[in-house]
KETORLUM-372027 format. One record per residue (C-alpha): residue number from 1; x, y, z. Coordinates in steps of 0.02 Angstrom, whole numbers, padded with zeros to 5 digits. Each point is the difference from the previous one (the first is absolute). Layout:
<recs>
REC    n    east   north      up
REC  NUM       X       Y       Z
...
</recs>
This chain:
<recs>
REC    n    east   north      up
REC    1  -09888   00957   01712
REC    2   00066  -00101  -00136
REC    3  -00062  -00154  -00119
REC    4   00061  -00148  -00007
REC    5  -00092  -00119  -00088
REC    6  -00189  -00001   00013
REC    7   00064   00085   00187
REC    8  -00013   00175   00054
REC    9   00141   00005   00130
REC   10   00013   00152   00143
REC   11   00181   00038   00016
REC   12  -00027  -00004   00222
REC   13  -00010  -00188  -00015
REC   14   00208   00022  -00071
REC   15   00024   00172   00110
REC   16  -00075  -00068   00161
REC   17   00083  -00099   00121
REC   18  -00097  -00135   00089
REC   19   00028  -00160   00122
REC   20  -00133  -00079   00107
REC   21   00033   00018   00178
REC   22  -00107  -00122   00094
REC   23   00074   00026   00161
REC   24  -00068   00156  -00019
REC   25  -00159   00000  -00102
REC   26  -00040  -00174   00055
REC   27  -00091  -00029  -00146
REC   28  -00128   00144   00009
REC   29  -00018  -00009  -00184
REC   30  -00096  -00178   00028
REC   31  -00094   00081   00161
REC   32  -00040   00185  -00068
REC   33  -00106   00074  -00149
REC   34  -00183  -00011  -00036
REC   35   00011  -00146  -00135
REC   36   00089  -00170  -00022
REC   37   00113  -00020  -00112
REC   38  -00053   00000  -00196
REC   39   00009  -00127  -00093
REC   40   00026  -00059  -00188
REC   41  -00150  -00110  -00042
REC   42   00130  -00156  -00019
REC   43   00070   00037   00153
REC   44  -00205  -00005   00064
REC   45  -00006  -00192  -00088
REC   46   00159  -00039   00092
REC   47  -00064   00037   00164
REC   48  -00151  -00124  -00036
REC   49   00117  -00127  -00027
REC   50   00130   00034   00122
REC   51  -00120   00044   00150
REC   52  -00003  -00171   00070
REC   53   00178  -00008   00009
REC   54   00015   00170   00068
REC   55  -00138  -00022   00153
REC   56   00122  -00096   00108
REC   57   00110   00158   00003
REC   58  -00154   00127   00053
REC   59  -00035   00054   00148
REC   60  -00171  -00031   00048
REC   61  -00072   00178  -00058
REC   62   00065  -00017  -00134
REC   63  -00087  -00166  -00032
REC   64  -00161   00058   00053
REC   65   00004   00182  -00123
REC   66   00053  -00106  -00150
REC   67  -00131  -00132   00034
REC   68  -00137   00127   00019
REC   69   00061   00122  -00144
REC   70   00091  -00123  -00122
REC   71   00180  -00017  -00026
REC   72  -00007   00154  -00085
REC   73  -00129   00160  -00016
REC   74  -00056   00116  -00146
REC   75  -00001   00197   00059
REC   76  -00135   00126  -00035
REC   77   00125   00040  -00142
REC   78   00002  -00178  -00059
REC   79   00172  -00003   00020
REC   80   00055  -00197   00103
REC   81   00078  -00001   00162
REC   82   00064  -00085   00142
REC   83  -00156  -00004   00147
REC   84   00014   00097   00148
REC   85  -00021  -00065   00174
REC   86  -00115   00120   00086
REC   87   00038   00139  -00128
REC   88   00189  -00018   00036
REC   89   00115  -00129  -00011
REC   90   00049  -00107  -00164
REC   91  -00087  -00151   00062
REC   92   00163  -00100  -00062
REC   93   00097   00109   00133
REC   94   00084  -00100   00126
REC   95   00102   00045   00159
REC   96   00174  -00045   00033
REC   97   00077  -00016   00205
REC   98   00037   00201  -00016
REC   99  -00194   00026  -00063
REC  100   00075   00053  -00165
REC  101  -00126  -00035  -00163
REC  102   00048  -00129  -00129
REC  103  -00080  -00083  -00123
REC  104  -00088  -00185   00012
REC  105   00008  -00012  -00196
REC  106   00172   00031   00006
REC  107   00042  -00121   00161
REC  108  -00088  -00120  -00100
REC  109   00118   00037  -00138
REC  110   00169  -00006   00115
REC  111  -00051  -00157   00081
REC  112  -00045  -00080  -00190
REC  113  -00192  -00022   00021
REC  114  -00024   00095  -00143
REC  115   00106   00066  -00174
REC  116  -00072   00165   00008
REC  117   00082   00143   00089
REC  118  -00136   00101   00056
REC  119  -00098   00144  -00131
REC  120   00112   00115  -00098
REC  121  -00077   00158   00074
REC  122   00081  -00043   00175
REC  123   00148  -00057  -00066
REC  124   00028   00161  -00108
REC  125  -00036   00112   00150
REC  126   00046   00163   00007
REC  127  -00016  -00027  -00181
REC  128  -00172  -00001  -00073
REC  129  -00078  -00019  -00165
REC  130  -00161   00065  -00079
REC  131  -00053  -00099  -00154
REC  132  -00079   00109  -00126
REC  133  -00061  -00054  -00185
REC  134   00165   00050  -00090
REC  135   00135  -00022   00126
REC  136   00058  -00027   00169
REC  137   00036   00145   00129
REC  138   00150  -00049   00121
REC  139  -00009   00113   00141
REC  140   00102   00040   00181
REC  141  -00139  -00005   00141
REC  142   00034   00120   00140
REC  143  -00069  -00061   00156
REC  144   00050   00079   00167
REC  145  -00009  -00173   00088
REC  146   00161  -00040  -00114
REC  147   00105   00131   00052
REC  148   00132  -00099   00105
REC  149   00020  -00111  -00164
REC  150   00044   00151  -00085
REC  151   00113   00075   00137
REC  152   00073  -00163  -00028
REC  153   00003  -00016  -00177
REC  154   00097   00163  -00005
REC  155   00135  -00057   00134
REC  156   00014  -00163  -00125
REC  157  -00016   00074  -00141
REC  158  -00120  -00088  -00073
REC  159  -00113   00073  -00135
REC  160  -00175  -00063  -00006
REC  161   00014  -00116  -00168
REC  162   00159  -00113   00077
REC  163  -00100  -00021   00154
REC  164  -00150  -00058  -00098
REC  165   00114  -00091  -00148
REC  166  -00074  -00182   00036
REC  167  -00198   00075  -00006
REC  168   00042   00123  -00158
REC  169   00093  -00150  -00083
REC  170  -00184  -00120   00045
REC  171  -00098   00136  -00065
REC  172   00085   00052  -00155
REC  173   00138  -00117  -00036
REC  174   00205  -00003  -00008
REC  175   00003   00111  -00170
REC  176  -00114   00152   00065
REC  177   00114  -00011   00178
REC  178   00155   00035  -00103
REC  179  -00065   00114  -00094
REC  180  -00056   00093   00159
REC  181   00192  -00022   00083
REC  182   00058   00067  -00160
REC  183  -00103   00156   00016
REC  184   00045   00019   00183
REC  185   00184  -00014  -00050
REC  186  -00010   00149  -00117
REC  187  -00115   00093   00124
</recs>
């Protein structure tokens, strides 16, 4: 680990290699787990606003678990997240023609329904950070699902922070990200 900032920063995000392989994976990240994705509470206020925009792009499970739930959910731990549909999928998953998960939020975004990307905690994955009073904790998540990303990050050669450079830049800004290639460059 290492600080950078008002970050705490474990080294395996610069010593691991990682590239999504959706031919693969086909999006199990989206599909998998036993909570949606969290969210920042602006990102929460965003979905509000951008739902309507976004709806066109849902399928219609989705639909129904976000207008039964809300466009977002508070956990037993109080902690805001994506809802579920039927205790599984994001309910802003969609399919593609080779069943592989995407994201409606960000299909909005690529076909320029909306300005915002989709939230920060899926575009930082494997990357994720715990907010605590003092600082930031920027951590490598190890998730067997993602193992052909990092069989494929290794034949690239692509350590975790370059494949996540556009996220890390959105959550921290240009000055922290070179700060962090500078550290990887001595490491």
């Amino acid at each position: 680990m290492f600080q950078l900032g008002k970050t705490i920063v474990s080294e395996a995000i610069i010593e691991k290699d990682f590239m999504c392989n959706l031919s693969a994976c086909k999006g199990a990240c989206c599909i998998d787990g036993d909570a949606g994705a969290p969210l920042d509470p602006e990102e929460a206020e965003i979905l509000k606003t951008i739902y309507p925009k976004v709806k066109p792009f849902l399928r219609k499970e989705g639909i129904a678990a976000i207008e039964a739930q809300g466009v977002y959910v508070t956990s037993e731990d109080g902690d805001l997240e994506t809802p579920l549909i039927n205790d599984a999928d994001c309910a802003y998953v969609i399919f593609d023609k080779k069943k592989v998960a995407l994201c409606a939020i960000e299909e909005a975004y690529n076909q320029g329904a909306i300005t915002w990307k989709k939230p920060v905690s899926c575009h930082l994955y494997p990357v994720r950070v715990q907010e605590y009073s003092e600082f930031s904790a920027v951590n490598y998540h190890k998730w067997d699902i993602c193992d052909d990303a990092c069989t494929l990050g290794a034949a690239l050669q692509i350590p975790v922070y370059k494949f996540v450079k556009e996220a890390l830049i959105r959550k921290f800004g240009e000055d922290w990200y070179s700060e962090l290639e500078t550290i990887a460059n001595k490491l």
